[in-house]
C-alpha positions in Angstrom: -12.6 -11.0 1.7 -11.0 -12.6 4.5 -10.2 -11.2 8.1 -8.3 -11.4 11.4 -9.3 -9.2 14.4 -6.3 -8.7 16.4 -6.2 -7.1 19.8 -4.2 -4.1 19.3 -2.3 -2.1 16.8 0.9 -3.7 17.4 -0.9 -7.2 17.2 -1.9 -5.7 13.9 1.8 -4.6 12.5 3.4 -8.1 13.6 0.8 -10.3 11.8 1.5 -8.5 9.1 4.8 -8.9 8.8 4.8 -12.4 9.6 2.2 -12.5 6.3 4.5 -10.5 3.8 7.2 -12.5 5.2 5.9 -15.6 4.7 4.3 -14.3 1.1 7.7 -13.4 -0.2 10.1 -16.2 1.1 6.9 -18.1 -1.4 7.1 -15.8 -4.2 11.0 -16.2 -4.3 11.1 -19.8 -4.5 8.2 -19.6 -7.2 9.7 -16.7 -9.1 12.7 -15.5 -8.1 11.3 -12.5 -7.0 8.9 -10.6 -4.5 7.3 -7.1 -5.1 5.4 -5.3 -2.6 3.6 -1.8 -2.8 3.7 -0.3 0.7 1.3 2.4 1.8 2.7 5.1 4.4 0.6 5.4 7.9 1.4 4.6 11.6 0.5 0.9 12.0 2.7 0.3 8.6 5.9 1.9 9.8 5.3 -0.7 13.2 4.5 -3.4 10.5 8.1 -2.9 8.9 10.2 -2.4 11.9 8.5 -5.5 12.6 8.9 -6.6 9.2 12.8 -6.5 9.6 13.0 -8.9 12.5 11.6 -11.7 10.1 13.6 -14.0 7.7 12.9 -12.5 4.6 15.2 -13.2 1.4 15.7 -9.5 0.9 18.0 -9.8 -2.2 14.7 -11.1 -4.2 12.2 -8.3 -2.7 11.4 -5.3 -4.4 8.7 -2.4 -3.1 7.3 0.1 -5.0 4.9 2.8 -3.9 1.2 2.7 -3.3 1.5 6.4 -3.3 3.4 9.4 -2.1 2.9 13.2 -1.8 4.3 15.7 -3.9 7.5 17.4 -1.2 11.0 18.0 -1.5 13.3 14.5 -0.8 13.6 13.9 3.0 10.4 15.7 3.9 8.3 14.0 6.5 5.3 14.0 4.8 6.7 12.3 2.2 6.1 8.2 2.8 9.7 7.3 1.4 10.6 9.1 4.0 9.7 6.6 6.5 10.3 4.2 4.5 13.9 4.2 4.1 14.2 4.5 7.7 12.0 1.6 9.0 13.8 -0.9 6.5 17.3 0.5 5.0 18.9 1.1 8.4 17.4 -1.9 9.9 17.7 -4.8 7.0 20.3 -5.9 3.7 17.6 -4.5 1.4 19.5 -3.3 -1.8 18.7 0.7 -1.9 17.8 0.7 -5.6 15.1 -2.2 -4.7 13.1 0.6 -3.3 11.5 1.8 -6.3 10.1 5.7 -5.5 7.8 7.7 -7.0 9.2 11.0 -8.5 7.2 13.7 -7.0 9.8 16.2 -7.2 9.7 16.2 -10.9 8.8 19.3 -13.0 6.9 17.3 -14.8 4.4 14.9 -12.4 2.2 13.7 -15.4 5.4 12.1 -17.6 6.7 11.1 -13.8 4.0 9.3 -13.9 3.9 7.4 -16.9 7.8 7.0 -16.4 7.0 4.9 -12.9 4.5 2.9 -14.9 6.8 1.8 -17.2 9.1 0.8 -14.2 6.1 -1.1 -12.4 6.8 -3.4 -16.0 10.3 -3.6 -15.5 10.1 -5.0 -11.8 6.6 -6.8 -11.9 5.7 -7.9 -15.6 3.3 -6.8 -18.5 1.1 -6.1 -17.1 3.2 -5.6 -13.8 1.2 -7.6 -11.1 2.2 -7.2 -7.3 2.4 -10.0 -4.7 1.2 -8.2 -1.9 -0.5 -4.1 -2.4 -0.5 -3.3 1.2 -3.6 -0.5 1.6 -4.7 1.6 4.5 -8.6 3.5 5.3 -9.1 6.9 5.7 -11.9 8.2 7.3 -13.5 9.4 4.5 -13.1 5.7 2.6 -10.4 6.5 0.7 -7.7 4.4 0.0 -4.2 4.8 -1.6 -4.3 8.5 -2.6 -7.9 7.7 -4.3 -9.8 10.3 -2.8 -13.5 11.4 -2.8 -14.3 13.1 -6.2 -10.8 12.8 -7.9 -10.5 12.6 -11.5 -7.9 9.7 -10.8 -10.9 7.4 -9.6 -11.8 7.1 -13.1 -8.4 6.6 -14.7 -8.7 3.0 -15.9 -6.0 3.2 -18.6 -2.8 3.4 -16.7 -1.3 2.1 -13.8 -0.5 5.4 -12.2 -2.2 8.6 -11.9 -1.1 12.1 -10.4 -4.1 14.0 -8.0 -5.6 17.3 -7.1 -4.5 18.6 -4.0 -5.8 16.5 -0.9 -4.8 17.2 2.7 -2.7 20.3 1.2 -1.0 18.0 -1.5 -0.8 17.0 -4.7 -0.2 13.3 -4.6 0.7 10.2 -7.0 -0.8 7.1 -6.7 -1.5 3.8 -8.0 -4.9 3.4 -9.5 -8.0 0.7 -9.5 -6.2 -1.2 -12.5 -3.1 -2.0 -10.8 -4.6 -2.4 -7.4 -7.1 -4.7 -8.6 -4.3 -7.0 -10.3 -2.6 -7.9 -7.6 -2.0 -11.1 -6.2 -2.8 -10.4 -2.6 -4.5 -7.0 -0.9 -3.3 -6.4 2.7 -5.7 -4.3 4.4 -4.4 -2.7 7.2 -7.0 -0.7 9.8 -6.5 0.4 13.2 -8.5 2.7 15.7 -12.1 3.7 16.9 -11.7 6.0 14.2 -12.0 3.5 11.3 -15.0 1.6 12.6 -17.5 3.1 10.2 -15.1 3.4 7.3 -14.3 0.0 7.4 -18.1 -1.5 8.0 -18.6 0.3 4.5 -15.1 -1.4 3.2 -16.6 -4.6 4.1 -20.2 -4.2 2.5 -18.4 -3.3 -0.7 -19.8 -0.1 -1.1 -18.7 0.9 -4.1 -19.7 5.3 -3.6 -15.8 5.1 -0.9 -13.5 4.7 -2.8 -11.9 1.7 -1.0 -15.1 -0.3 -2.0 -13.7 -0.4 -5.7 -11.0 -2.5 -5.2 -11.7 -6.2 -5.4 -12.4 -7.9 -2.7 -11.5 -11.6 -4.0 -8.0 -11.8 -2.7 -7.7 -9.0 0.1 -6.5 -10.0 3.8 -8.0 -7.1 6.4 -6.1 -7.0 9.9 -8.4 -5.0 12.0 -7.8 -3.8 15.7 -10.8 -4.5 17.8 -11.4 -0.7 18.4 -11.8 -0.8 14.0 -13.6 -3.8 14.1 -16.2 -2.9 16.6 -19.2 -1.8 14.4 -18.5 -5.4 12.2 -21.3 -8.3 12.2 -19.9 -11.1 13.7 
């Protein structure tokens, strides 16, 4: 695990973007294509409106969900949400290159399965992102793996469906796509972090965070979250 202590939370968002810039102007010349999984949070919506300000061959990119609760289209809680108005109103990005999870389905377990097979159809079999951009909760989740869900121990599918958390059900990607990815992008900002993310990087394994490898992951830390960190 590698990291980069940046003054602020704005310092954070525009290194970032410069990174996933940089990462998919790469994986277009190497592959023809880029695909990024985006969590939803503060610092990431800064990160994008950011993001679109760089030169990014947006015709190649495609972004998939890291997760997303389960609300009606256009709710703000939902992460697509914000999504489509940091980056669809500001950049050329093709609409149907923003690949959503289908929480509003009847049917959230087959929704689930169904986005899996579309992970294949945009990344490869097994589908393998570029970059999975992550946040940290204070509890030490990450993506919508929470403390003491059953989808902590899904290890035979790419996507798993929740319990309710935070008053939602949610979708999310699990530990065996997470883990497969080229690049993790840790993003963590605030006072508030500090301990969460002193646990992050000691690996520890009982947050849920400290399952996901630590081989290829990036953190960008504000000072305030990286104030508890050895130096």
């Amino acid at each position: 695990m590698k990291f980069d202590v940046l003054n602020d939370e704005s310092g954070v968002a525009r290194e970032a973007a410069a990174i996933i810039a940089e990462e998919a102007r790469a994986a277009s010349r190497a592959r023809g294509r880029f695909v990024i999984a985006l969590s939803g949070g503060k610092t990431p919506w800064l990160m994008l409106k950011a993001l679109a300000n760089e030169e990014v061959p947006w015709d190649a990119v495609h972004i998939a969900q890291v997760d997303e609760r389960v609300a009606p289209d256009g709710n703000p809680d939902r992460n697509l949400t914000h999504l489509r108005e940091s980056l669809l109103a500001h950049t050329p990005l093709p609409p149907a290159q923003i690949h959503a999870m289908a929480v509003e389905s009847p049917d959230l377990e087959d929704a689930a399965e169904q986005y899996a097979l579309s992970l294949r159809q945009i990344a490869g079999s097994p589908p393998t992102l570029d970059i999975c951009h992550l946040g940290l909760g204070l509890d030490g989740h990450t993506a919508s793996l929470v403390p003491n869900d059953p989808s902590l121990d899904v290890m035979d599918s790419d996507v798993a469906v929740t319990g309710i958390y935070q008053g939602r059900r949610r979708m999310t990607l699990t530990y065996p796509m997470l883990n497969r990815s080229r690049r993790i992008l840790w993003l963590v900002t605030g006072a508030e972090k500090a301990s969460a993310l002193v646990r992050l990087v000691d690996g520890d394994q009982s947050i849920p965070a400290g399952r996901v490898f630590q081989d290829h992951a990036l953190v960008l830390a504000d000072r305030l979250a990286a104030a508890q960190l050895k130096s």
